[in-house]
C-alpha positions in Angstrom: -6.6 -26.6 -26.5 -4.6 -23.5 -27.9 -3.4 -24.2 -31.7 -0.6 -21.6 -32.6 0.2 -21.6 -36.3 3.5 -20.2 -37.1 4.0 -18.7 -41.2 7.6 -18.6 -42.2 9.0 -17.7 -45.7 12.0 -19.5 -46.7 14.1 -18.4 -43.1 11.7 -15.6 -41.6 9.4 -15.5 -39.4 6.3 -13.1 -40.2 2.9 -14.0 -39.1 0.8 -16.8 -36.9 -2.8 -17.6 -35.9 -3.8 -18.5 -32.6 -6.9 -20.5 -32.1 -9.1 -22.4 -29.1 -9.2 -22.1 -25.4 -6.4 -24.0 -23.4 -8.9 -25.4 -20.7 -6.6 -25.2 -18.1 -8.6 -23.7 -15.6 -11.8 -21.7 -15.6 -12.2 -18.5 -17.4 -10.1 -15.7 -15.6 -7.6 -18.5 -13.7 -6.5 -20.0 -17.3 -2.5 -19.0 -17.0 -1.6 -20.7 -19.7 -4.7 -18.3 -21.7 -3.0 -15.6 -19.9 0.6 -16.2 -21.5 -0.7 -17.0 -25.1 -2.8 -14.0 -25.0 0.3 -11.6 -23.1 2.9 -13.1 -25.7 0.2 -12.3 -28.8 -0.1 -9.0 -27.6 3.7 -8.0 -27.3 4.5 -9.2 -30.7 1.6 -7.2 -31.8 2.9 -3.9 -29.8 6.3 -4.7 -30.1 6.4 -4.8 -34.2 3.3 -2.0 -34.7 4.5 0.4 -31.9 8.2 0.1 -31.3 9.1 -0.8 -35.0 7.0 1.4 -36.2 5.6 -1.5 -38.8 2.3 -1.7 -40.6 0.8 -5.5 -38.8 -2.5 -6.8 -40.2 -4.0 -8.5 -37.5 -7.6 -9.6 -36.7 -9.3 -10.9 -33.4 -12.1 -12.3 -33.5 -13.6 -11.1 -30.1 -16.2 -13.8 -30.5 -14.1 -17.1 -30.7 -10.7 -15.2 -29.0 -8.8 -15.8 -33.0 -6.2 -13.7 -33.5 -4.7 -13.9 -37.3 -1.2 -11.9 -37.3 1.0 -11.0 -40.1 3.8 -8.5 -41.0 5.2 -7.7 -44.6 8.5 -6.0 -42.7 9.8 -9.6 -42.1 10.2 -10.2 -45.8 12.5 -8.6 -48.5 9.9 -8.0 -50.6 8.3 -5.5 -48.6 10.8 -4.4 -46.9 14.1 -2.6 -47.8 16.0 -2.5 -43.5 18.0 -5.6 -43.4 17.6 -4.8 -39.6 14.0 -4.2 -39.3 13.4 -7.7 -41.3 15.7 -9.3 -38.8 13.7 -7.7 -35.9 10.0 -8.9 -37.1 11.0 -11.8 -37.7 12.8 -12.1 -34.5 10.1 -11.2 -32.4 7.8 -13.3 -34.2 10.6 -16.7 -33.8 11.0 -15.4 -30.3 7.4 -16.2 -29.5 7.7 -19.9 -31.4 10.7 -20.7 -29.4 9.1 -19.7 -26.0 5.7 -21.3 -27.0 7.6 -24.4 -27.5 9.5 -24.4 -24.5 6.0 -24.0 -23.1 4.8 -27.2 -24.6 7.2 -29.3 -22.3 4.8 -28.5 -19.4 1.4 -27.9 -20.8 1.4 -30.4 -24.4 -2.5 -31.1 -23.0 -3.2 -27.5 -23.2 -1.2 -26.5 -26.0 -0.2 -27.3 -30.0 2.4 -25.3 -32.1 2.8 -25.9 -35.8 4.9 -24.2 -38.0 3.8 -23.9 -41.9 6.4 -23.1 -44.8 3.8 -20.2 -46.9 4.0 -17.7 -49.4 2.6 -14.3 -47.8 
């Protein structure tokens, strides 16, 4: 099963950790692998590339973990009202289509969502 931790502070979105193998289907037929790993990837490109944000991230090549977090979601680190809202949009953007997800695949899948300080 894939575990998708969401972080929020107070109302924004601005990191996650993704965790396990779905076991859907073998290794390179998994689609719901595929999608997890697609949707990690855009958030990460999306906020680092078209933002132009600083992301810590880490994946762990050797157990597929990918820890994600960005200080442009939060006020503290970030002056652009705009750019907050973006992060953190991108970042909810992926909760809300992960959960949508879950409807199909709850065998496959778990979403939390943890209220945490960065």
């Amino acid at each position: 099963m894939i575990k998708v931790v969401f972080y929020k502070s107070g109302m924004r979105y601005y990191g996650f950790h993704v965790s396990g193998h779905a076991g859907y289907d073998e290794s390179g037929k998994d689609i719901i692998c595929a999608a997890v790993s697609s949707m990690t990837m855009l958030v990460i490109n999306t906020m680092e590339v078209v933002f132009g944000c600083d992301v810590d991230y880490d994946i762990d090549e050797r157990t597929a973990d990918i820890s994600v977090a960005c200080k442009a979601a939060l006020p503290d680190y970030e002056h652009d009202p705009t750019k907050r809202y973006a992060v953190s949009g991108v970042i909810e953007g992926f909760y809300l289509q992960l959960m949508d997800m879950l409807e199909d695949y709850y065998d496959y899948l778990d979403v939390d969502l943890e209220d945490k300080e960065f």
